[in-house]
C-alpha positions in Angstrom: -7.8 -154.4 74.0 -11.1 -154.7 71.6 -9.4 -151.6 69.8 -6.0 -153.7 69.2 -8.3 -156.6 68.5 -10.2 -155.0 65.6 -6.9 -153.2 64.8 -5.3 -157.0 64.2 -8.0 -158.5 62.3 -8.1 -156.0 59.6 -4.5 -155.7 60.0 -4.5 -159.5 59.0 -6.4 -159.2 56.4 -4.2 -156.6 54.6 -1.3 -159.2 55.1 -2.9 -161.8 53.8 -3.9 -160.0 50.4 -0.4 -158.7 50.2 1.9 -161.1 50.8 -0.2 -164.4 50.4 -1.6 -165.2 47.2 -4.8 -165.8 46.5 -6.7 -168.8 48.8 -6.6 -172.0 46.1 -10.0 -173.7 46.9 -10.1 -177.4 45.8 -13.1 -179.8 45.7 -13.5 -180.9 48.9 -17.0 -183.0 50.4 -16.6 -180.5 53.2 -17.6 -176.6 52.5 -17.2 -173.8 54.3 -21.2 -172.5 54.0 -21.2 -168.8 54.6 -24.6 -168.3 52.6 -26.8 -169.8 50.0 -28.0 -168.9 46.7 -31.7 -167.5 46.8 -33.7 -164.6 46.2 -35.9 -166.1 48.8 -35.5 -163.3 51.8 -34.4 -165.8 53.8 -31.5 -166.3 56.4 -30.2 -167.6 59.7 -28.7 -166.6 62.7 -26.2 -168.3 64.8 -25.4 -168.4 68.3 -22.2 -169.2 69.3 -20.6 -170.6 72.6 -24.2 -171.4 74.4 -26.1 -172.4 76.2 -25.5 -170.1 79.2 -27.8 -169.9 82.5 -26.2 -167.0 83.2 -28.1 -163.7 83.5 -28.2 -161.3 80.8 -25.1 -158.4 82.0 -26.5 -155.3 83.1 -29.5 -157.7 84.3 -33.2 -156.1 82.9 -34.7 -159.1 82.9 -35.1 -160.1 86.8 -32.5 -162.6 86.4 -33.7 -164.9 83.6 -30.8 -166.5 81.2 -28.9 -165.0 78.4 -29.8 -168.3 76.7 -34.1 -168.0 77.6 -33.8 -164.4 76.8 -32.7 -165.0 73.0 -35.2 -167.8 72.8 -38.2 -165.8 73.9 -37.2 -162.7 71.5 -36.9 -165.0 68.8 -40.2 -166.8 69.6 -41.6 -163.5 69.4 -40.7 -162.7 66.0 -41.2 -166.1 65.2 -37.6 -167.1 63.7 -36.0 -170.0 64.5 -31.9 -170.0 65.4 -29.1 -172.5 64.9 -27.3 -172.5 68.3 -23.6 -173.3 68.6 -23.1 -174.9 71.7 -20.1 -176.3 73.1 -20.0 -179.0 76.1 -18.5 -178.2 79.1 -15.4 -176.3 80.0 -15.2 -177.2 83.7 -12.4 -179.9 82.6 -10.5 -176.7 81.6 -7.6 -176.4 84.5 -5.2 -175.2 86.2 -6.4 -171.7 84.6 -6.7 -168.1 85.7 -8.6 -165.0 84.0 -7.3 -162.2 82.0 -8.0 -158.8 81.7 -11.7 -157.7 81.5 -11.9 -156.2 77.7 -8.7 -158.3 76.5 -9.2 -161.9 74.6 -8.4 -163.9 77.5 -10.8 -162.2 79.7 -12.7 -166.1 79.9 -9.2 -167.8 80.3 -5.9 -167.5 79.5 -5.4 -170.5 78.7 -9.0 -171.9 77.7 -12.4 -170.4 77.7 -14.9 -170.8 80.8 -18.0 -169.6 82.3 -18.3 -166.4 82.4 -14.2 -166.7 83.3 -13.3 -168.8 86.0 -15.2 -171.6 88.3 -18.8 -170.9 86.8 -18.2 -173.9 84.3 -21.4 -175.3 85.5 -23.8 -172.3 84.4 -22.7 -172.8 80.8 -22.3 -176.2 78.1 -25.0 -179.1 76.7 -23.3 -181.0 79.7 -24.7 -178.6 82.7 -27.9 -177.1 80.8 -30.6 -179.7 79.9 -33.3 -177.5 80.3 -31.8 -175.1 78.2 -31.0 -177.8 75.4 -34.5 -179.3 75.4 -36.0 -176.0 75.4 -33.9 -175.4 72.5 -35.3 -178.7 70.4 -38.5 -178.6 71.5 -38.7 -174.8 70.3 -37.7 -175.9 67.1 -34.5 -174.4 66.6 -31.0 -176.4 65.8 -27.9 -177.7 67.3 -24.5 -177.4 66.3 -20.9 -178.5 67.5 -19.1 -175.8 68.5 -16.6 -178.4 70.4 -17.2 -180.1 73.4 -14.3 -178.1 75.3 -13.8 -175.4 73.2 -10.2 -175.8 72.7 -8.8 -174.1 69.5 -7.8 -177.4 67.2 -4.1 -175.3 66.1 -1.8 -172.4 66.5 -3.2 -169.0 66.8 -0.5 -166.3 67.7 -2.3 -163.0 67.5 -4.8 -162.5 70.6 -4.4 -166.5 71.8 -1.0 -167.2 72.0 -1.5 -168.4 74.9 -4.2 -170.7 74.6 -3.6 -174.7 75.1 -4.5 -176.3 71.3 -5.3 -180.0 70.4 -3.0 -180.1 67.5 -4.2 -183.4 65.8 -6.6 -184.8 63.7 -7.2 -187.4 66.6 -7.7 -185.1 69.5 -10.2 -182.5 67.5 -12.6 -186.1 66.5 -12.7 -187.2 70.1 -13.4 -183.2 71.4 -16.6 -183.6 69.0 -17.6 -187.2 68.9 -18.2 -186.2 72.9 -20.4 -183.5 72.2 -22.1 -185.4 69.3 -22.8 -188.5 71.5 -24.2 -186.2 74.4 -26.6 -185.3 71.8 -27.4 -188.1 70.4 -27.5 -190.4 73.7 -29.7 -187.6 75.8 -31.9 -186.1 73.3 -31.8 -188.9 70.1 -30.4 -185.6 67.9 -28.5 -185.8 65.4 -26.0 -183.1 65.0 -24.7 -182.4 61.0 -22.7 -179.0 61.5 -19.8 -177.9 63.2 -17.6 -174.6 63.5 -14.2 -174.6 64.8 -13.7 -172.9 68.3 -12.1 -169.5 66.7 -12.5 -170.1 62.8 -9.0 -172.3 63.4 -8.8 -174.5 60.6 -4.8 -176.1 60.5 -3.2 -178.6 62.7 0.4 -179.7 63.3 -0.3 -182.8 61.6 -0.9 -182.0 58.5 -4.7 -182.3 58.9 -7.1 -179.5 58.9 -10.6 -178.8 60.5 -12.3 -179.8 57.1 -10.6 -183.4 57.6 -12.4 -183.5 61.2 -15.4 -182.2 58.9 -15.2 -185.3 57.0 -14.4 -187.7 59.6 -17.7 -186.3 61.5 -19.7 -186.3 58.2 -20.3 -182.3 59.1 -20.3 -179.4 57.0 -18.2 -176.7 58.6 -20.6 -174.1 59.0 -19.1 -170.4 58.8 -20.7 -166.8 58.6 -21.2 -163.9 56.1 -22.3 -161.4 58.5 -21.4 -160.1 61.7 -23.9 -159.8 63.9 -20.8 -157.7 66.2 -22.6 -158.1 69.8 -18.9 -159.9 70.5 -17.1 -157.0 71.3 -16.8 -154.9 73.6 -16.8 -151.0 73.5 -14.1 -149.1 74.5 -16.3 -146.2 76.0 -15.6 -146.0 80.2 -19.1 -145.6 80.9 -20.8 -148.9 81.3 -24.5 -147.4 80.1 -23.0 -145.7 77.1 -20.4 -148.5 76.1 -23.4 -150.8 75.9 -25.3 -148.5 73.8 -22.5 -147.8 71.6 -22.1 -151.8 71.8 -26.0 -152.4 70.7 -26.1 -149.5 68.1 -22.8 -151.3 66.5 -25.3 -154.7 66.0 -28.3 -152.6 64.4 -26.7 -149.9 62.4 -24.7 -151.6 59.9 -27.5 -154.0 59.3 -29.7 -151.5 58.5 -27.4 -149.3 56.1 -26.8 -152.6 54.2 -30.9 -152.9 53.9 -31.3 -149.6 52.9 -28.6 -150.1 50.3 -30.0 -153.2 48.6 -33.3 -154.7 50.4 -31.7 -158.3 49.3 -28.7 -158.3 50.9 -29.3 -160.5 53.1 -31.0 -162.9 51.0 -29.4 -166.7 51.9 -27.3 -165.1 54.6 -26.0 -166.9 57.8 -25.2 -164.2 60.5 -23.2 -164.3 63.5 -24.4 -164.1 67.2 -23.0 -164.7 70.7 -24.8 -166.5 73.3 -22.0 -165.5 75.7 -20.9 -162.6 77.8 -18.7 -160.0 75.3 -14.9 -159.4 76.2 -16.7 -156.4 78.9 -18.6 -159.0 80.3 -22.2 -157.1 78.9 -24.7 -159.2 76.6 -25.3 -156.7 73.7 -27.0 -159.3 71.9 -30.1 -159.5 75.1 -31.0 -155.9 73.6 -29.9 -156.0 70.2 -31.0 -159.0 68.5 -34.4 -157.8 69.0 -33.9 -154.7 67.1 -32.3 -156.7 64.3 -35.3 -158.4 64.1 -37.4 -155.7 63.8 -35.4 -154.6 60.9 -35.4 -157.8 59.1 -39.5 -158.2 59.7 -39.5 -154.6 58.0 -38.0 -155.7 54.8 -39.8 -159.0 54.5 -37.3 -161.9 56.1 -37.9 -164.8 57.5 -35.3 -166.1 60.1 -34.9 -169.8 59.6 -32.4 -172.5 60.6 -29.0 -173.4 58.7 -30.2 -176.4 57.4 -33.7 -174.8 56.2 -30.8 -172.8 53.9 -29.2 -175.8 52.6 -32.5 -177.5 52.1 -33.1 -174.0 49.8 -29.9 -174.5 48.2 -26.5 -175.9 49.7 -24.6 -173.9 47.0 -23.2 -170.7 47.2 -23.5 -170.0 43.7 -26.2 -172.1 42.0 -29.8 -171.9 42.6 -32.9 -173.8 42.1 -33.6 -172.1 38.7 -30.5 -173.9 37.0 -31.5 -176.9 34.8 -28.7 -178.9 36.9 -29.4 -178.1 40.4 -31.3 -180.8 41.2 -28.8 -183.8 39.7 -25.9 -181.7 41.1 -27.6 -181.9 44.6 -28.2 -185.0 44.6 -24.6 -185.6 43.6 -22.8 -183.6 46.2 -24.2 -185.9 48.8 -22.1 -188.8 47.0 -18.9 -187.2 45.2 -17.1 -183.9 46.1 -18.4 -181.5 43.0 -18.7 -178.5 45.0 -15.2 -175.9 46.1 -14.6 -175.6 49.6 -15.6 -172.2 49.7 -19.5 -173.5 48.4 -19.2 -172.6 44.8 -19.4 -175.0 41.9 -17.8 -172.9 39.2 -19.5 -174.4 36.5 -18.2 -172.8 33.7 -14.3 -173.1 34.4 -12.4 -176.1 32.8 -12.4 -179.3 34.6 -9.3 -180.5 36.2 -8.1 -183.9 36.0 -8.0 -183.9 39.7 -11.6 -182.7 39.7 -12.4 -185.6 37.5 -10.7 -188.0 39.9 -13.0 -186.2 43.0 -16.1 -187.0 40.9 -15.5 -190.8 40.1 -13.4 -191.7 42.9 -15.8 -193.2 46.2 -15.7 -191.2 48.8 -13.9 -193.8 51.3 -11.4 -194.1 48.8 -10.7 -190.7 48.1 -10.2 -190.0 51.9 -9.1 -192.9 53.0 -6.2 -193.2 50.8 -5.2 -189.3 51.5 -5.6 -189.7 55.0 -3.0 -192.2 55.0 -0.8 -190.6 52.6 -0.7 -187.3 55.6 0.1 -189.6 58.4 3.2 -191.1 56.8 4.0 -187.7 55.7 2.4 -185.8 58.4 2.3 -182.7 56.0 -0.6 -181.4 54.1 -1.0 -183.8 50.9 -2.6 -182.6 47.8 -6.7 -182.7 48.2 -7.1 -185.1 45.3 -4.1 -187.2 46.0 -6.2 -190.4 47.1 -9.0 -189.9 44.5 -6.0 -189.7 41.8 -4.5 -192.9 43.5 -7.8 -194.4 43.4 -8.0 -193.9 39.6 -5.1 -194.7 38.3 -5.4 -198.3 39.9 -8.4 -198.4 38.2 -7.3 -197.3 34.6 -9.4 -194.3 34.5 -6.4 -191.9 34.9 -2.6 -192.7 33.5 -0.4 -193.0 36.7 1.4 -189.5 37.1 -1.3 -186.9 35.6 -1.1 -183.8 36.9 -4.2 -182.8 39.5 -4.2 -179.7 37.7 -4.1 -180.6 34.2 -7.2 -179.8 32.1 -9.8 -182.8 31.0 -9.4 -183.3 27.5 -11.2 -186.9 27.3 -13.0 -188.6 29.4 -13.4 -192.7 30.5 -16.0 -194.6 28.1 -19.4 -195.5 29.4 -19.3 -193.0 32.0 -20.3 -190.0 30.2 -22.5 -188.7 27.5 -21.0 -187.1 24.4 -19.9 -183.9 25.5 -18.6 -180.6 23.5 -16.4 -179.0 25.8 -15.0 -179.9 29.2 -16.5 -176.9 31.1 -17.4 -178.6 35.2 -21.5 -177.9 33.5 -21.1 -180.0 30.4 -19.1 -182.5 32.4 -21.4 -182.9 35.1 -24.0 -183.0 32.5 -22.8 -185.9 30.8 -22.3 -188.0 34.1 -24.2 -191.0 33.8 -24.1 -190.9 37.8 -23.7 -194.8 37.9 
């Protein structure tokens, strides 16, 4: 089953690039962050689906967690990990488990601990040790859902799975999670990744609208870490070799290639059993550490990256990175993929994102999908917003290109580039 699930996921990709055009990213005050721009060597790591008091699988360390074993290799080395950790899956039922070494091997219908009726050795809910061991360690927590319930449709490998389908349902999943948080431990989470990378609902909404309703940046990755699947050797000692040498080896071809590569790179772990039930990650992450020491990185939290730089394309050697930071906390001036894009044309629906407030811009969209309940242009309510205000004649085009912009708000300018725009703002 891994082979068919590897098989599908490049297979998807060739589909996509074929017979999909090109992804259109729009402005959006939620980004997809898959890495940072630095030549710092710095970068995170992520643990997904955690914490787990489950023993690591086959067991070397006399029985201790999955989730204490991670946190005493990474102590070692001194890095600090962003852990992903959902809430408690024991609300997940009627269920049964599939096939060890298929996608459903957890659940055929939802994910559990390590499959069915051990919900209470995994989740924030069931783990406070694990969670304040976590903080006081000084690593950081992310929503990775409270149930772990895919927010939409995904036919290949979970077409089975039970989804939440609304913009409404995927807030309440999280807010839970994000109170227990808040209520036990007085943290404050600011990241979220959608269980499975699903991002579109059947009401128009998408996980970047939950995004904004949490005030989260959806938190992705730009390099496998691959202790998620399974092997398809028989042999249990050599699959979990093959499984462990499969973590370490592309990393270090891609270090011996360019000894930056990872510079401002988040990767992705698993603080879960693999679809065969073993814990690569137990015996692998320490190896991948050893390779990153080697070559000089320091393994830091996602938010010690965004405090570096929270663009994917824009340093802290430009002579706007600091006014453009500062404004991204405000307006949406940044793609949803990260970049900025600074020397392309401005929009006028990219104008409209950058004077419109942020309540209005959202609000007034938000509205505009639920009467529709289809996907309504990403600038529709900044537009709105503008045109009441006489900024922007009623019925311009979100994709025309800036050719003058609203007095008093800008300095002179000699182009209408996103840089010489930006530039100009008077940020009032």
């Amino acid at each position: 089953m891994s082979l068919i699930v590897k098989i599908g996921k490049k297979g998807k990709k060739i589909v996509k690039k074929v017979l999909q055009p090109a992804e259109k990213h729009n402005l959006s005050y939620t980004r997809r962050i898959e890495r940072i721009k630095t030549d710092r060597r710095i970068c995170a790591m992520t643990f997904d689906d955690g914490p787990m008091d489950l023993p690591v699988s086959p067991d070397r360390f006399g029985g201790k967690s999955l989730t204490d074993v991670l946190l005493d290799t990474l102590a070692e080395f001194g890095a600090k990990g962003t852990f992903d950790v959902v809430g408690d899956t024991s609300e997940n039922y009627p269920d049964k488990a599939g096939k060890v070494g298929s996608a459903a091997w957890g659940g055929v219908k939802y994910d559990h601990y390590p499959d069915i009726h051990q919900d209470d050795k995994g989740g924030a809910e069931h783990n406070d040790r694990l969670i304040h061991r976590i903080l006081a360690e000084g690593h950081q927590i992310t929503n990775h859902g409270y149930r772990h319930i895919i927010f939409g449709k995904k036919p290949f490998v979970y077409g089975a799975r039970v989804y939440l389908g609304s913009l409404d349902k995927a807030v309440e999943d999280l807010q839970k999670l994000d109170k227990l948080m808040w209520d036990r431990y007085g943290y404050q989470i600011t990241l979220h990744r959608p269980p499975h990378y699903v991002d579109k609902m059947q009401d128009g909404f998408t996980s970047y609208d939950v995004c904004d309703k949490m005030g989260y940046q959806y938190m992705a990755a730009s390099f496998d870490g691959a202790g998620w699947l399974p092997s398809t050797l028989s042999d249990p000692e050599a699959a979990l070799e093959a499984e462990v040498n499969a973590m370490v080896e592309p990393m270090r071809k891609a270090l011996e290639k360019d000894p930056d590569f990872f510079c401002g790179q988040i990767i992705f772990q698993k603080d879960g059993y693999n679809m065969g039930k073993r814990t690569p990650v137990a015996f692998g992450l320490r190896k991948q550490l050893e390779l990153l020491k080697e070559y000089g990185y320091q393994v830091v939290t996602v938010d010690t990256l965004l405090a570096e730089s929270p663009f994917a394309d824009l340093g802290r050697d430009d002579p706007l990175f600091e006014k453009l930071n500062k404004l991204q906390q405000e307006r949406a001036v940044v793609y949803s993929d990260n970049c900025l894009r600074l020397d392309a044309v401005m929009t006028c629906g990219e104008l409209a994102m950058l004077l419109a407030p942020k309540e209005e811009a959202l609000g007034r969209r938000w509205a505009a999908v639920r009467r529709s309940g289809k996907h309504e242009n990403a600038y529709w309510g900044a537009m709105d917003w503008c045109a009441e205000q006489g900024l922007l004649p009623r019925g311009t085009k979100p994709d025309a290109p800036v050719t003058a912009l609203p007095e008093g708000l800008f300095a002179p300018v000699s182009d209408f580039t996103r840089r010489s725009v930006y530039g100009a703002y008077k940020n009032q």
